[in-house]
N, C-alpha and C positions, 0 to 999 in steps of 0.2 A: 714557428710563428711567435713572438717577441710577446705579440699581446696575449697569449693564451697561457705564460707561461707568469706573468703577469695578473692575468686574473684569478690563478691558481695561488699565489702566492697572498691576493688580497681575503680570498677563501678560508687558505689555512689564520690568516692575522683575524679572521672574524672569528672562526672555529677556538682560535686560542684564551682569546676574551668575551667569550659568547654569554655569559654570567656578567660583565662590565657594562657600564654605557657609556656605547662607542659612538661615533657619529661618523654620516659621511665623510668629513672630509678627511680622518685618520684612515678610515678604510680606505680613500680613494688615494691616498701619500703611499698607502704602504704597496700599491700598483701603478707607483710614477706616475700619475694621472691627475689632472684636473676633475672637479668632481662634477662636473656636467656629463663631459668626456666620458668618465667610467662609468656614474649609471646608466648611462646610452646605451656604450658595451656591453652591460653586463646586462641588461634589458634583453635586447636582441640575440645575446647568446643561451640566456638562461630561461629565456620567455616570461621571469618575473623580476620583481622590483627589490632591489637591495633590503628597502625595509622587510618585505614578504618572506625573502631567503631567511631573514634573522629569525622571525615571527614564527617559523615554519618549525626551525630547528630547537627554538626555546621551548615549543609545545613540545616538539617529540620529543625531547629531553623531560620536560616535565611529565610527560606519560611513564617516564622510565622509576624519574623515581618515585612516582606514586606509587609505581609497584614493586621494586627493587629494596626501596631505604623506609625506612619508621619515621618519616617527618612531617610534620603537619600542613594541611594545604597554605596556610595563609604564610608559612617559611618557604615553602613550593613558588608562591604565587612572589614573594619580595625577591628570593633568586632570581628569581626569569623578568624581574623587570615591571611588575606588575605589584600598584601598591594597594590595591586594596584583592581578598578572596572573591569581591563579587564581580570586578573585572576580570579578573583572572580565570572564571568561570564560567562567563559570559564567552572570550574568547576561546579557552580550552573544548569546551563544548560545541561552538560553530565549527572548529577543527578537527577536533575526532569525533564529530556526530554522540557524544557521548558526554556528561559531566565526569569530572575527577572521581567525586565516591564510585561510581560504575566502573570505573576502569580500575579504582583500587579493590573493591570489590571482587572484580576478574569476571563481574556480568557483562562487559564489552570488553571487544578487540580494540585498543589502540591505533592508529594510523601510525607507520615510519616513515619520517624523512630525512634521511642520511643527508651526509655531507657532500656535495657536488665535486665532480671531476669531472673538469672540463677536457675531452680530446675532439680530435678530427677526425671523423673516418668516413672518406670517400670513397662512395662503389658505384656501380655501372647502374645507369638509367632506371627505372622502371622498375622496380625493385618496391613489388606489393609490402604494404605494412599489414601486420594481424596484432589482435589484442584481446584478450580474455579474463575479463576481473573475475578473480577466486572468489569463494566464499558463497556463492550461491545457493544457496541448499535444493539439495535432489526433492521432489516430492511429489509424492503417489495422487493419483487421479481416482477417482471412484464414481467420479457421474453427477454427484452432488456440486452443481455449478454457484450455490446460491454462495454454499460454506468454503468453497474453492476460491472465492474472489478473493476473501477474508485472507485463507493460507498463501495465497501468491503474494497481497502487500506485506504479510508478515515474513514471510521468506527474507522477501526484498531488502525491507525495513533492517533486518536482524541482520543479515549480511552486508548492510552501510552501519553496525553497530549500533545500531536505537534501540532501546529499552524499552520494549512493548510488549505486549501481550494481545492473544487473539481475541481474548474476552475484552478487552478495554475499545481492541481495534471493531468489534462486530457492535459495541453498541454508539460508538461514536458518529460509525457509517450509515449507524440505522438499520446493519441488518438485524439486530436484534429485534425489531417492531415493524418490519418490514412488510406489507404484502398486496398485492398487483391481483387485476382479474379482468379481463374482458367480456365487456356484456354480452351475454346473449351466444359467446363463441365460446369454441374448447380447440385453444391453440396454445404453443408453448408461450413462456415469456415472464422469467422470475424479474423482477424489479432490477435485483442490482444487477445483472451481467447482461442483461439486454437496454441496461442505460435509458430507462423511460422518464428520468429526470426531464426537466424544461431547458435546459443548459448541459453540453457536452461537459462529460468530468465530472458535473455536479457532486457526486457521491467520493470520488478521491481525491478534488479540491478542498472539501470539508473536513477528510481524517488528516490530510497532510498538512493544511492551516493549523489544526487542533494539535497537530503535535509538532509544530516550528521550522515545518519544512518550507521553502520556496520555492517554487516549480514556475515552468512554462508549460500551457497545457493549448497544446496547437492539435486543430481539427482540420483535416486533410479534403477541400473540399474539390469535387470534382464536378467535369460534364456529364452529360447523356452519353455520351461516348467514352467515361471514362478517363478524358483527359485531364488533367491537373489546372484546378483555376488560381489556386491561391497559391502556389507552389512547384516546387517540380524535383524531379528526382535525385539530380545535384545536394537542392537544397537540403532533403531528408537525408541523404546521407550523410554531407557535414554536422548535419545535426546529430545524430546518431554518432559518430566515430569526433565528434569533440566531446561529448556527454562522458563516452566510455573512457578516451583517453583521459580525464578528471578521474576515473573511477566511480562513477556514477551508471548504472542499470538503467536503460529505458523501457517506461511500463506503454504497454503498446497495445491499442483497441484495432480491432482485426475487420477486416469488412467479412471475411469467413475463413474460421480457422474451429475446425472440427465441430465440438457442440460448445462451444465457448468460444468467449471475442477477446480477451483480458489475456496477456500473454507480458512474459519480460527479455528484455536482449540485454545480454550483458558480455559480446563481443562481435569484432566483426574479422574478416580476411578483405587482402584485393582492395584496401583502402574503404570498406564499406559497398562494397560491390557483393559482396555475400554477408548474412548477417547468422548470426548464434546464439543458439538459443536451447530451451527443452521444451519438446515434443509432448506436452505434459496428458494430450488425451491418449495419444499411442496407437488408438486401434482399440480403447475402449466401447463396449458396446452396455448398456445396462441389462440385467438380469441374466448375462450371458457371460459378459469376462471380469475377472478378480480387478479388483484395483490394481490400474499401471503402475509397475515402478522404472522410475526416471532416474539413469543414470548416465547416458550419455549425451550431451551438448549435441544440437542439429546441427546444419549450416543449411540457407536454405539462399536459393538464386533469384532473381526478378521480385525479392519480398519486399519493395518499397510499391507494389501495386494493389498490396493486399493490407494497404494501411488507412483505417481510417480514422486516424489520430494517437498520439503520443503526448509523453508527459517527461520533459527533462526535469529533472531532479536537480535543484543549485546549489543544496545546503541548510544548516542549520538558521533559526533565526531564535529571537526569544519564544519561548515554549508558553503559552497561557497558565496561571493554574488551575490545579487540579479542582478547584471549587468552580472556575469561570465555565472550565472545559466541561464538567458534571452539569452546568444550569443547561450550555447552549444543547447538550445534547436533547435533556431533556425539553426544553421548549421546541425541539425538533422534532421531536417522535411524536409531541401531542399535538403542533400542529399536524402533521403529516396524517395522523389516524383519523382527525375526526376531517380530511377533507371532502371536501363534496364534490369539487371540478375535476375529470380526466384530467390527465397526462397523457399525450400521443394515445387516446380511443382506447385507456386503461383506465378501469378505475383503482382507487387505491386504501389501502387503510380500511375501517369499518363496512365503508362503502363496497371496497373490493370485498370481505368477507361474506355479508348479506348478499351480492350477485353471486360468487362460488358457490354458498351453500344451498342458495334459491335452482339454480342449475344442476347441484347434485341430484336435488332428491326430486326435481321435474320434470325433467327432460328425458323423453322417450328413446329409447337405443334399439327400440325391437327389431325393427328397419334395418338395423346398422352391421353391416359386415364383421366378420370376428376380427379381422383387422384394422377396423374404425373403432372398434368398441377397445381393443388393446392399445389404440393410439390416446385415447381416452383416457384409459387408466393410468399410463404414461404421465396425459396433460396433470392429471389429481394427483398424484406424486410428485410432480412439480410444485406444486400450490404446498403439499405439504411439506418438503422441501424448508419453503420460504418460514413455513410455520413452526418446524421442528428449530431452525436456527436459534430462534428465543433463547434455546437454553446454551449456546453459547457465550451470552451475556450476561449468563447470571453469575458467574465469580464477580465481572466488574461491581457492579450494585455489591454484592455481599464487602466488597474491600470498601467502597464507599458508606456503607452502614457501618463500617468500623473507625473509618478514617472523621465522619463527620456525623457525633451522635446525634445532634439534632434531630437527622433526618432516616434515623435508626429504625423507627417507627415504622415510616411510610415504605423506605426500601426493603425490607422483610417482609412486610406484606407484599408487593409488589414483586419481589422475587420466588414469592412462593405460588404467586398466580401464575407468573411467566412459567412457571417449572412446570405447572398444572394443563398451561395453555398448549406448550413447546409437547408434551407427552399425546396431544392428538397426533402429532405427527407418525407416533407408530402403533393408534388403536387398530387400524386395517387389519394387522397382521392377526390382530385376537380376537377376530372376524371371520376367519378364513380366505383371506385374498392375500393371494400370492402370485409369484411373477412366472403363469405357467396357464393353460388352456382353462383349468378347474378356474384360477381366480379369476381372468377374463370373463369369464362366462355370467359367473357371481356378481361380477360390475355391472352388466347389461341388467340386472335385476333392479323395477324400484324398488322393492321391497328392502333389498339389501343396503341399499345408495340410503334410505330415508333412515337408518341406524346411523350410517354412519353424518351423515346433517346434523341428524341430532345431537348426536357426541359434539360437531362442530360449532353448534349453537351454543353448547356447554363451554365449550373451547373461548369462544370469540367474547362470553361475557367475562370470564378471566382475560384476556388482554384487554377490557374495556375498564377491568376495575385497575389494573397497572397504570393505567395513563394516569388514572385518579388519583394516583400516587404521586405521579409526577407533577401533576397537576396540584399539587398542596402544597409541595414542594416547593416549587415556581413561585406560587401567593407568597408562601412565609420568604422566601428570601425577597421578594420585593416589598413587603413590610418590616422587613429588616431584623427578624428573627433569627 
């Protein structure tokens, strides 16, 4: 075929002056073509746009020599076409998910995009497509759902090359200051992974804003019957097998997937008719089996029914800084603490604390079957759970009392409370309750229950003095301190 041999030729002429500025219509001369003509062509053949092919290969050249050659970005950046470092930068970064110093650095992987060759190769019908983006990381499950949300966007994140950290990602999200209770009940239901936000996503819309990502975040709604109103099964699956064919992972909320709903797919078979993934509960059980470890990829069948909502990933955009992203967080956490209104027949923050601790140490279990009262202690591992995370967050604040002395003050006190608060999470154990008939039994006791309240009450006035922190914080930057 004349024109492939053609467009191959206009390929290598771009490949040969790819450092030059060349313009369409040299390109389109050097493949006999009128240049309407050829980028039509080469549109349809290549699925992108002449300028795109260029843009594509100057980055991944530019990735090479950041890491190959000793030359400065802003000589990097005039190579490639690009006159000033912050454009340069600006683009480089929406394309490898990564800025230059990180990738010279060797804290991220690069993206390649080689050079195109074009052939033909026709085969018989029906001939399923499969596709699996590398880079995934395997990781262990241990029951901890609250800290588990935190480890799967990190996973995710790190393997599209972003530069993050669990401590930055857990206070951003709010798990750091996190915590849920329902009045008057003792049922499961940590804040982040049971999504009791006012808006689907709410919680992964805000880390992925905060760090310049752009997503679609679609909520899968259905009938009484289960049937698809907004949707249908076609449509998830093209969504799903275009997302991964970009290399992009979809993060995916479960209608019921083990003891967790937050799960990611980062391949599919059969065109998206099977999709792939990690199994990441296994067959964990708590108190009973070690943390799963995840090493082999699922594939699983009919799992567009077991969807209730996803989150396409699109890329890079500009990143806020680190001073914007440091206020919004904090004016998050202290709104959020001192709220007084449920959420979905939750209360949350302060509020949720005072009901928890009010139901510890009151509420009669004498009644109660050794396996209501086990389910119980269950629910309060839960709660402390959410509690314990605090100290997740506490690197971010410590790099931020270094990075912005101002507020050196306020974030060291405040880290040292969170550390103080985060540590009720494991006084049970120096209690005697443990995850076995003896420590059950000790739960059914008030006696026992109002020790530990009161610890909690100690607990709950150290994250009331953090907020305070943040809370000054907040004032001086709005007085322009």
């Amino acid at each position: 075929m004349y024109w492939i041999k053609e467009m191959q030729n206009a390929i290598a002429f771009i490949e040969s002056r790819i450092t030059e500025d060349i313009s369409i219509e040299e390109i389109s001369r050097s493949a006999n073509s009128s240049s309407a003509n050829f980028q039509r062509i080469f549109s349809i053949v290549t699925g992108m746009t002449v300028g795109d092919y260029i843009r594509y290969r100057r980055l991944s050249l530019a990735a090479q020599d950041l890491v190959e050659k000793n030359l400065k970005i802003i000589d990097i950046a005039l190579k490639y076409g690009y006159e000033t470092a912050e454009s340069f930068t600006k683009a480089f970064t929406r394309f490898h998910s990564a800025t230059p110093s990180a990738i010279r650095r060797k804290k991220s992987t690069p993206k390649t995009f080689e050079p195109l060759l074009i052939n033909v190769d026709i085969r018989g019908g029906f001939v399923m497509r499969r596709k699996l983006i590398p880079n995934i990381p395997e990781l262990p499950y241990d029951g901890n759902n609250v800290a588990f949300f935190i480890t799967l966007l990190e996973a995710t994140l790190k393997g599209l090359g972003e530069d993050c950290d669990k401590a930055m990602l857990t206070a951003i999200s709010g798990e750091g200051n996190c915590f849920c209770w329902d009045d008057g009940e003792w049922v499961f239901g940590n804040e982040l992974t049971d999504s009791i936000n006012e808006t689907p996503f709410e919680t992964e819309r805000r880390v992925l804003s905060a760090l310049g990502w752009k997503a679609k975040y679609i909520t899968v709604e259905r009938g009484k019957d289960g049937s698809f109103l907004n949707t249908d099964i076609l449509q998830i699956r093209r969504d799903f097998v275009s997302a991964i064919d970009r290399g992009f992972p979809v993060l995916v909320s479960h209608i019921n997937h083990a003891d967790y709903n937050l799960n990611v797919y980062f391949g599919y078979e059969d065109d998206g008719r099977k999709i792939i993934g990690y199994n990441y509960n296994n067959g964990y059980e708590a108190g009973v089996s070690p943390a799963s470890d995840v090493s082999v990829p699922v594939t699983w069948d009919n799992w567009e029914n077991n969807i209730s909502g996803y989150i396409l990933l699109e890329g890079k955009t500009e990143t806020p800084s680190e001073r914007d992203m440091a206020l919004s967080t904090f004016q998050f956490i202290v709104e959020h603490a001192k709220r007084k209104t449920e959420i979905k027949g939750k209360k949350v923050g302060f509020a949720a604390w005072e009901s928890f601790l009010y139901h510890l140490e009151n509420d009669d279990f004498t009644d109660l079957s050794p396996e209501e009262v086990k389910n119980r202690f269950f629910i309060y591992c839960d709660g402390l759970c959410q509690i314990y995370a605090r100290k997740n967050a506490l690197p971010y604040y410590k790099h931020l009392a270094d990075k912005f002395p101002k507020w050196r003050e306020y974030l060291e006190k405040a880290a040292l409370a969170l550390d103080e608060c985060a540590s009720y999470g494991g006084f049970l154990w120096s209690q005697g309750f443990t995850f076995d008939d003896v420590g059950f039994e000790r739960f059914r006791s008030l006696k026992a229950r109002k020790i530990l309240a009161d610890a909690g009450r100690e607990a709950m006035q150290k994250d009331s003095y953090t907020v305070e922190q943040f809370e000054k914080i907040l004032e001086e930057s709005k007085l322009g301190k």
